[in-house]
N, C-alpha and C positions, 0 to 999 in steps of 0.2 A: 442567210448569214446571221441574221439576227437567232434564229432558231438555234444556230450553232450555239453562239456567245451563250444565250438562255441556258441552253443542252450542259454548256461546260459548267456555268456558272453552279447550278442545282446539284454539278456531279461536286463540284469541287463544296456547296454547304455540306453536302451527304457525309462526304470523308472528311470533314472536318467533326460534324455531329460523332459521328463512328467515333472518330479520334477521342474527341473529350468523353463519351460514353465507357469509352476502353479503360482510361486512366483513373476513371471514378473508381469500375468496376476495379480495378488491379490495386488501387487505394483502398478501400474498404475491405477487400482481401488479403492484406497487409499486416490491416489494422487488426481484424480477428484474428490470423496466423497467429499475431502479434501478446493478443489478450486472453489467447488459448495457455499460453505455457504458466500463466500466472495463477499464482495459490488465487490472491487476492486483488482486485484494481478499483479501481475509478470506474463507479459506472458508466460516465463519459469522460473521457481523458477531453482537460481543455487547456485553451492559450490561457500564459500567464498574465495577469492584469498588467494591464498599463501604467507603467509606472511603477513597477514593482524591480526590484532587483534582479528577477531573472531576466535572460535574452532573450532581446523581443521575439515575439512569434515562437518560440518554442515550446513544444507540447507538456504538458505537467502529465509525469506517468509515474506512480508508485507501485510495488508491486511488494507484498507481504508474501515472505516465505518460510520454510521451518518452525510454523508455529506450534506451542504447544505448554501446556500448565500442568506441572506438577498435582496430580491427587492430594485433597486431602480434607482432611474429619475438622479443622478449625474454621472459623468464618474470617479468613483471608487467604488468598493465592497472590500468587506472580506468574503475568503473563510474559512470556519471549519469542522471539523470533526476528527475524532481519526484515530492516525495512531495504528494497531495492528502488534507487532512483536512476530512472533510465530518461528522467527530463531536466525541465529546469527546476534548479534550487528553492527548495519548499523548508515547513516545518512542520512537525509532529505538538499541534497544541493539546492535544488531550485524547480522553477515550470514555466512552462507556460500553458496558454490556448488559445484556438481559438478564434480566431477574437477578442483581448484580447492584447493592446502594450507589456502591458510591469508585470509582477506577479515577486512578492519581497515576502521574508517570512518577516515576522514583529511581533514584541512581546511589546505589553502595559504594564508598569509598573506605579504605583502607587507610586509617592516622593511627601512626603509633601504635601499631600491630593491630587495633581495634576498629572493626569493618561500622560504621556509622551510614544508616540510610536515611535519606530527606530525599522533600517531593522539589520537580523542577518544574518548574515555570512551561517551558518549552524545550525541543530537539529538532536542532538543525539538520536538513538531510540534505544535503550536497547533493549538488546535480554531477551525476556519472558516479555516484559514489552508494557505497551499501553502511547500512548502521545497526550496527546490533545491539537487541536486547538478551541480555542470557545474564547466567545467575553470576552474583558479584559483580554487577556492572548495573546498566540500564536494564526497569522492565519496569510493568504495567503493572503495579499494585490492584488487586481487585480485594475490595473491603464492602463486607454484608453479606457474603455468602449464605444464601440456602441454608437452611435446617440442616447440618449433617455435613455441609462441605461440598466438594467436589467428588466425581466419583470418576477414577478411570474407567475410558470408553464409552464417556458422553462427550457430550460439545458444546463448548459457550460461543455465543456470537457475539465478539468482539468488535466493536466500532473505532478506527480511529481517526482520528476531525485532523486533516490538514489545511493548513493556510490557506494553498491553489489547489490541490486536489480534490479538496472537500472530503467528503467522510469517504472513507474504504470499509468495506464490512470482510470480516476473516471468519470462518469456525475454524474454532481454534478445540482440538482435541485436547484432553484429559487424558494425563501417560503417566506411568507410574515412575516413582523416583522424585530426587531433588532437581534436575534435570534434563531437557531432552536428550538424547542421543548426539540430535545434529549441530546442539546448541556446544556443547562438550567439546565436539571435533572445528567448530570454529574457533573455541573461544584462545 
């Protein structure tokens, strides 16, 4: 009898082991599915601090998409693209890029027919929500360019520093025009 209870016992740790091995497995399979469709992520998506404004336990996920910088022969670009947040509420504090002095965030506004640009502090990125940079609005000032500018159909690698997500890194393609295609059809 004892042999039984043993017999069950060891059957019943098994399927449990199995159990939680399953769920890891189907979790981590999730998560890549998950970090495959993204231009850009977190190299590990994590919880948001303690104490912080987002809800609790929930994962900080950003995701950059439709990037891309106008060409050009002067020593400054504007970078664009949408930032996508699929977690808790985060900020956009800054950026830089390679071989690249100095990247400001910068937002154009329009007073008195006269489109006036200054640099921001920070950008809020709402949790469940998307924010775009595109032209006449938000975008990534890059000052110090290269001998000669940008050249369409190169790539800059684009860094941008969030609060909880920490840094996301983008190559962000060089495309000809003021700008992107994709950026145009959201804005």
């Amino acid at each position: 009898m004892q042999k039984l209870i043993q017999g069950i016992g060891y059957a019943a740790l098994t399927l449990c082991l199995l159990s939680a091995c399953k769920e890891k497995q189907a979790d981590q399979e999730s998560k890549a599915s998950h970090s495959e469709a993204a231009v850009a992520t977190p190299a590990d998506a994590q919880k948001a601090p303690a104490g912080s404004h987002a809800d609790a336990g929930k994962v900080v996920h950003v995701k950059i998409e439709g990037a891309s910088i106008p060409a050009t022969s002067s020593d400054s670009a504007a970078a664009y693209f949408t930032i996508k947040n699929d977690g808790a509420e985060d900020k956009l504090l800054g950026a830089n890029a390679e071989g690249i002095k100095t990247c400001e965030l910068h937002e154009t506004k329009t007073e008195a027919g006269v489109a006036k640009m200054s640099a921001v502090k920070e950008v809020a990125v709402p949790s469940g929500k998307s924010v775009a940079f595109a032209q006449g609005g938000l975008h990534v000032m890059l000052i110090g360019l290269p001998h000669g500018g940008l050249t369409e159909g190169t790539k800059v690698k684009l860094t941008l520093n969030f609060d909880k997500a920490g840094p996301v890194v983008a190559e962000v393609p060089v495309v000809a025009g003021h700008a992107s295609a994709a950026h145009e059809a959201k804005s």
